[in-house]
N, C-alpha and C positions, 0 to 999 in steps of 0.2 A: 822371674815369674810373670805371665802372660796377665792382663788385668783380664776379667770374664763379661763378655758383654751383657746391658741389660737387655731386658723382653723386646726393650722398644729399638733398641738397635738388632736385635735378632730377625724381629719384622721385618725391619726396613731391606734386608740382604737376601730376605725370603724372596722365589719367583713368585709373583701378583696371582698369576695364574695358576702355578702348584706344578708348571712347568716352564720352561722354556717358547722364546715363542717360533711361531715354525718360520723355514726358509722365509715365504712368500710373504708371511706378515710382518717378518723384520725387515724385509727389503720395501714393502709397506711404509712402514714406518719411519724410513730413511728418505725416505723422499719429502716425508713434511719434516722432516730436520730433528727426528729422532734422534739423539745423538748416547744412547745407554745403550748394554750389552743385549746381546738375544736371550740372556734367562729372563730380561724385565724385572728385575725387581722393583718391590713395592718403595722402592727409593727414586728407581728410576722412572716411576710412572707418574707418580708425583713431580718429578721433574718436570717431567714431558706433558703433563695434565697445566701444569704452571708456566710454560712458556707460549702460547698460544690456543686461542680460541679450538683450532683444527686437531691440537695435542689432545686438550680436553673432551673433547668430543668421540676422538679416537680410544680414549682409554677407558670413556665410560662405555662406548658400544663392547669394546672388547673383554671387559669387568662385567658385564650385563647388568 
């Protein structure tokens, strides 16, 4: 039997965006060392928001 994840691990798997992000802005994002999948999730923004100034900055313009 599978254990059920809670709310707050369900967020974190959720896209940040409520999709994927496109071609151009995940090849964007690879260049300052993005290193999470192109759905972005809200796991991997945080990530990338916490590994440098340039991540942070990137995730809040793209989060609005």
């Amino acid at each position: 039997m599978q254990r059920q994840r809670s709310q707050r691990e369900e967020l974190l798997v959720t896209p940040a965006l409520g999709h994927g992000l496109s071609k151009e802005k995940f090849e964007i994002f690879r260049k300052f060392y993005y290193d999470g999948s192109s759905a972005f999730t809200w796991q991997e923004a945080t990530d990338f928001a916490n590994k440098s100034p340039a991540g942070k900055s990137m995730v809040c313009d793209i989060l609005g």
